[in-house]
C-alpha positions in Angstrom: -42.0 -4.0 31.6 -45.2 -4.4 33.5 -48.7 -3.5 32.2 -51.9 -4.8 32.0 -54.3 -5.6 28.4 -56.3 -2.8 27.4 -58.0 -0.7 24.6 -58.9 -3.2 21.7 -57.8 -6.3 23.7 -59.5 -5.5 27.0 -62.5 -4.7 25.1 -62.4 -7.7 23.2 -62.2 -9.8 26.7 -65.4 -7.9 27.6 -67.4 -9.0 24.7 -67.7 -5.8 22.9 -68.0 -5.3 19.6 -64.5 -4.3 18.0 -62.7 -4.0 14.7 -60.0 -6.4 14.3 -56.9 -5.6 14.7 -53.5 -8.0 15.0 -51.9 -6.0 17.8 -51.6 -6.4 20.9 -52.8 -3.1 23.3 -51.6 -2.6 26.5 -51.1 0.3 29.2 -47.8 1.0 30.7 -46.4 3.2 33.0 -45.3 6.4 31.6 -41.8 5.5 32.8 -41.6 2.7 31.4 -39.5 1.6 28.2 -40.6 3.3 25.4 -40.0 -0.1 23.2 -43.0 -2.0 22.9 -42.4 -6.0 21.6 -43.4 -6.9 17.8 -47.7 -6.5 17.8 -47.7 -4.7 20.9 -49.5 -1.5 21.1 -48.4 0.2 24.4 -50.3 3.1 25.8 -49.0 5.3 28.6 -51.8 8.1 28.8 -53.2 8.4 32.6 -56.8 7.1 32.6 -59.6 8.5 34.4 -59.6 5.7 36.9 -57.0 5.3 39.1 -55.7 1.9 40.0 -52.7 0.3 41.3 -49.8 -0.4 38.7 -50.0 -4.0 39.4 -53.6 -4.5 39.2 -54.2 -6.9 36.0 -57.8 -5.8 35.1 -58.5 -2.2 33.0 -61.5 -1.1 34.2 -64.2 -0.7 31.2 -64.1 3.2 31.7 -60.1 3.0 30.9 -60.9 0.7 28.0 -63.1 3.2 26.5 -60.4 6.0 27.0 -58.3 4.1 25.3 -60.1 3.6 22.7 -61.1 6.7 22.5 -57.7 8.2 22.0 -56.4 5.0 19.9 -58.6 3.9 17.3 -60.1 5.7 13.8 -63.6 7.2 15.3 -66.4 5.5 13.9 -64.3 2.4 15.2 -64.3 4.2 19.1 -67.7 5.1 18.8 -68.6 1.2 17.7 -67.0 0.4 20.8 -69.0 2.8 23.1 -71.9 1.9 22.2 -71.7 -1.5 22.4 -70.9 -0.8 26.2 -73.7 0.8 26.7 -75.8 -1.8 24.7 -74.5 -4.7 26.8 -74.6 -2.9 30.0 -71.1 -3.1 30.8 -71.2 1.0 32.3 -74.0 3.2 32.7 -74.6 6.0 30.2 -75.4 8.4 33.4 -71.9 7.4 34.8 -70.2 8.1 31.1 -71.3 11.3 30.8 -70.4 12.4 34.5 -66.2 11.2 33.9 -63.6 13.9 33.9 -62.6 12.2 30.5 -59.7 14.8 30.3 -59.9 14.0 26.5 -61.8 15.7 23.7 -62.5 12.9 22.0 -63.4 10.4 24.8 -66.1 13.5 26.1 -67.7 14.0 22.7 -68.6 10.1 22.6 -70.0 10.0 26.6 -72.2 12.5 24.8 -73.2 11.2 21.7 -73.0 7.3 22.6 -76.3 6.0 22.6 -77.8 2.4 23.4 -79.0 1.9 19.9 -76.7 0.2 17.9 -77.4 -3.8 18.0 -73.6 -4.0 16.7 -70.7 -2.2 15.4 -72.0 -2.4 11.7 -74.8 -0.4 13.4 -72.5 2.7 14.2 -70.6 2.4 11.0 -73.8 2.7 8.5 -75.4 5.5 10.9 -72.2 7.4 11.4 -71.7 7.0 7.1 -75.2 8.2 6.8 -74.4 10.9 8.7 -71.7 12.2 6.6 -73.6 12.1 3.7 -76.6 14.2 5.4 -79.3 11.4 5.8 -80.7 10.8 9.0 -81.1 7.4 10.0 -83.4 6.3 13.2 -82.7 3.3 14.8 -84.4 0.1 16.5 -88.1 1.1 15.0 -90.4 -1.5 15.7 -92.7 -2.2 12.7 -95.4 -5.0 12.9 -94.0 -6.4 16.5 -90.3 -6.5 15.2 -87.7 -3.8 15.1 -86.0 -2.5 12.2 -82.4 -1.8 12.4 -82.6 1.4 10.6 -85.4 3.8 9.0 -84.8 6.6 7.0 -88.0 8.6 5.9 -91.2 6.9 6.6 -90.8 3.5 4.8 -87.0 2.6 3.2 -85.9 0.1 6.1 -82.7 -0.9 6.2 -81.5 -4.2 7.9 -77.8 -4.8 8.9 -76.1 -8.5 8.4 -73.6 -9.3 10.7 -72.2 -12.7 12.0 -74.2 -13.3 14.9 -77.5 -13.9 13.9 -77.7 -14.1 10.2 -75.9 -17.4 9.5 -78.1 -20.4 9.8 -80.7 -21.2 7.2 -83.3 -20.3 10.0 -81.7 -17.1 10.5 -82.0 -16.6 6.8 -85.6 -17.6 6.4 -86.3 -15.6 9.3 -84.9 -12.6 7.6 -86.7 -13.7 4.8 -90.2 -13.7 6.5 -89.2 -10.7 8.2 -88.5 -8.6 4.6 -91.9 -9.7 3.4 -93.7 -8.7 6.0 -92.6 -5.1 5.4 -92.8 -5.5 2.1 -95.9 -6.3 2.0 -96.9 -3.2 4.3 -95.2 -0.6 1.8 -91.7 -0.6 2.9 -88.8 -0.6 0.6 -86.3 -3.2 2.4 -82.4 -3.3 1.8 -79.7 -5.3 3.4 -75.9 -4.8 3.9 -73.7 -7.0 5.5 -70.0 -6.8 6.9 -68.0 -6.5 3.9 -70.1 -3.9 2.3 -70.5 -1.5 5.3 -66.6 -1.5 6.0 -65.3 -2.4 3.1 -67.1 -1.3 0.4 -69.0 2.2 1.8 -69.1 4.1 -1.3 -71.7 1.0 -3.0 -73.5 1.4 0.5 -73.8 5.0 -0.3 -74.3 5.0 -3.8 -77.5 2.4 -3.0 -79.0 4.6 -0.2 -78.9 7.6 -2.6 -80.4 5.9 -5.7 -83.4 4.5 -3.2 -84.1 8.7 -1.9 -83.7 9.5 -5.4 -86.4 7.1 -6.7 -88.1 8.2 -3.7 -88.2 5.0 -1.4 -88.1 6.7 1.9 -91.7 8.0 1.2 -95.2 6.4 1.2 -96.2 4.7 -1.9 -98.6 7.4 -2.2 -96.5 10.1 -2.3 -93.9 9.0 -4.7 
């Protein structure tokens, strides 16, 4: 069977962000065998850019089909947006593909730049579905906050990357004060909460609007 990596795999090889996953993705030929080995993932849909059979690298415009059509869609759009982050396609370029999938055109519409990380997408997108609107990358006192809802509950995001050291942490540290200490409520979710634990995320960002967080301290 020949094929080429793809969807989570590819992405992964790109440096985008990307949920984990044990399988293995790759495109085949849609005459190929229709048994895939044990944590394969085969996927036989024609992507918008054509390229020969036997070429071994997925363009990144067939890895976000892929993904598009393949994973749950917070997860896709996670993966979108960090392509546009890192520069790896051009959000002008996205939105011109004949995607020939609904799902693959909402996201070249929706994707945005934004989103530092994955964790990013997830807490906007969960926001979202709750009704609160959440704006993102809002630079506050020479450094940018990750999210703001209302005028002053800022909400920073922990993922791996840059929040394990202890100078990371004291950084964060200095960084919370500063807004504290300028009227802003501050809260902090990391990995485990955002994706594993949603409903406490949820629960936390309603009780903060409820005691009225998201406005100035004068008009609460």
């Amino acid at each position: 069977m020949s094929g080429r990596v793809t969807c989570v795999t590819a992405a992964e090889g790109l440096g985008l962000w990307v949920p984990r996953s044990e399988l293995i993705h790759v495109w085949v030929p849609s005459t190929a065998s229709r048994v895939g080995g044990s944590g394969v993932r085969l996927h036989r849909a024609a992507p918008p850019v054509p390229i020969a059979r036997t070429d071994p690298d997925e363009p990144v415009l067939n890895v976000l089909f892929h993904t598009a059509r393949c994973l749950p869609h917070v997860d896709a759009l996670a993966v979108w947006e960090s392509a546009l982050r890192l520069r790896k396609v051009d959000a002008d370029i996205v939105r011109a593909v004949r995607w020939r999938s609904t799902r693959a055109s909402r996201f070249a519409r929706v994707a945005t730049q934004l989103s530092d990380s994955g964790l990013e997408t997830h807490f906007r997108e969960l926001m979202l579905s709750i009704g609160v609107r959440v704006r993102q990358q809002v630079w506050i006192d020479g450094h940018p906050v990750d999210g703001l809802i209302g005028e002053c509950l800022a909400v920073q995001i922990d993922g791996f990357a840059f929040h394990q050291s202890p100078a990371d942490r004291r950084r964060d540290l200095r960084q919370d004060a500063r807004l504290v200490l300028r009227g802003y409520t501050v809260l902090r979710f990391d990995y485990m909460q955002i994706l594993f634990d949603p409903q406490d995320v949820i629960e936390t960002i309603r009780a903060a609007l409820a005691q009225g967080r998201h406005l100035p301290p004068s008009a609460r």
